[in-house]
Phi, psi and omega in degrees: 000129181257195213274127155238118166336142182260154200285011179282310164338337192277216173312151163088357187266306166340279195272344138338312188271309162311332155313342181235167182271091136011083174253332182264118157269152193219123184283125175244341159214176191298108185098006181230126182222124168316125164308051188315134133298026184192112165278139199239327201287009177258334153302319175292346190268326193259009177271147163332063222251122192278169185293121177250004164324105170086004193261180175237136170219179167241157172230108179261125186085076170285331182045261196252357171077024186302332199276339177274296153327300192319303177290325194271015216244327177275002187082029190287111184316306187234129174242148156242140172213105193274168188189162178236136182235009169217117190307335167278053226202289202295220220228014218272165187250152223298335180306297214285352179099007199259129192293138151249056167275027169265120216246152200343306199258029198228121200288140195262121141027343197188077169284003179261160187288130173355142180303311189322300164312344188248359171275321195306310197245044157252302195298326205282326189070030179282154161276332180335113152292161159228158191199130174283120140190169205269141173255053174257334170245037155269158205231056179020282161346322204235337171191045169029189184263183196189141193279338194201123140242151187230146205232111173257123191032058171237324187325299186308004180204027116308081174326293205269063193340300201272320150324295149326308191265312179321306190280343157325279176302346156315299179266008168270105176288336193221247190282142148227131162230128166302123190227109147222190173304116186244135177286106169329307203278346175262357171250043168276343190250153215277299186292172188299108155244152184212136164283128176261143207038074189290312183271054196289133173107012192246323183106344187275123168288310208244152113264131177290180154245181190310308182263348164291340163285252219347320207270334178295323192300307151345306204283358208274333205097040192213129137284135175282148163213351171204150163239162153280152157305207157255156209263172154216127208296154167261161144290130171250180186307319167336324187230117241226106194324296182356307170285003208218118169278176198282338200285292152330292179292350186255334165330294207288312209284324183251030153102334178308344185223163157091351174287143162228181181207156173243149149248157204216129184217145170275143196301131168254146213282149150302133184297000000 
């Protein structure tokens, strides 16, 4: 069942959004799109996407909740879509400085979702559930299984990947597809490779190349059966050629940076 705008669309909407700071655009009614700094929807037209009529999925790091709208807009009966809203909370690596003084099952401070997530799916007349939590804890026991969970730009800011996709594969009956940052220049090379910390000041432990994703995803308990082509971040309006140096904007244009990939892997059966 998809998404019908909600009587939230009308006067007034307008300036509610302009109020908040953004990371995702979001169509939330026809002619009204969040001021995001990053555009997904051209990525979302290009993921490996399995049939979701009728399925329960999940979202992990939902933020402003585009990937959790997008499935249920696709027809996802039910979605949960988790998040950590307090950063001493997250995953970071000890170089940027960041207090973890929380420790992974110690409940946060702010169990509620971003104001953003909760006006997009006010306006959207959306269903998405939301749930504070880390995903290293998920439980079957605890938020039951799902026909699709999707990890959109998360793998790269876990310290432990293969952890993550462990608890993963726990509540997945059916696809998980992984959408992150991928290196070019390191999948020039045919095997599993991966960079650490690549990116200072971004906060990411791993970046892949093409088959280091593929092959983590394997190593999970996942048959690969689709990949996307390869992807390139969008600019979303928030963010303002002005601000993007040029040495950046040309890194992007010829492909060397700004790259992603998705993989789309199936639960494998126990031998």
């Amino acid at each position: 069942m998809g998404i019908s705008h909600g009587e939230a669309s009308g006067a007034g909407s307008r300036e509610r959004i302009a109020a908040l700071s953004w990371w995702h655009t979001i169509e939330v009614a026809p002619g009204l799109v969040t001021p995001g700094s990053w555009e997904l929807r051209h990525a979302a037209r290009r993921m490996p996407w399995p049939d979701l009529a009728g399925a329960r999925c999940l979202d992990i790091g939902t933020m402003d909740g585009f990937w959790a709208f997008e499935m249920e807009r696709r027809g996802a009966a039910e979605v949960l879509a988790i998040d950590l809203t307090d950063p001493a909370r997250h995953d970071p690596p000890p170089a940027l400085g960041v207090n973890r003084g929380a420790s992974p099952r110690q409940p946060s401070p702010r169990a509620s979702p971003r104001p953003t997530f909760q006006l997009a799916a006010e306006i959207l007349g959306s269903r998405v559930a939301y749930r504070e939590m880390n995903v290293y804890d998920l439980r079957p026991e605890e938020v039951g299984s799902f026909d699709l969970v999707f990890l959109g730009y998360v793998l790269e800011f876990l310290r432990d990947p293969f952890r993550a996709l462990e608890a993963i594969r726990g509540v997945c009956r059916g696809h998980l597809i992984v959408l992150d940052v991928v290196s070019f220049g390191l999948s020039l090379y045919p095997g599993p490779l991966a960079k650490v910390a690549d990116r200072p000041g971004f906060g990411d432990w791993f970046v892949f190349n093409a088959e280091g994703l593929r092959r983590t995803v394997a190593a999970a308990g996942f048959e690969v059966d689709a990949e996307s082509p390869w992807l390139r971040y969008g600019k979303g309006p928030a963010l303002p050629w002005r601000t993007v140096p040029l040495g950046t904007i040309l890194a992007h244009t010829v492909g060397w940076k700004g790259c992603s990939r998705a993989v789309r892997g199936r639960v494998r059966p126990a031998p």
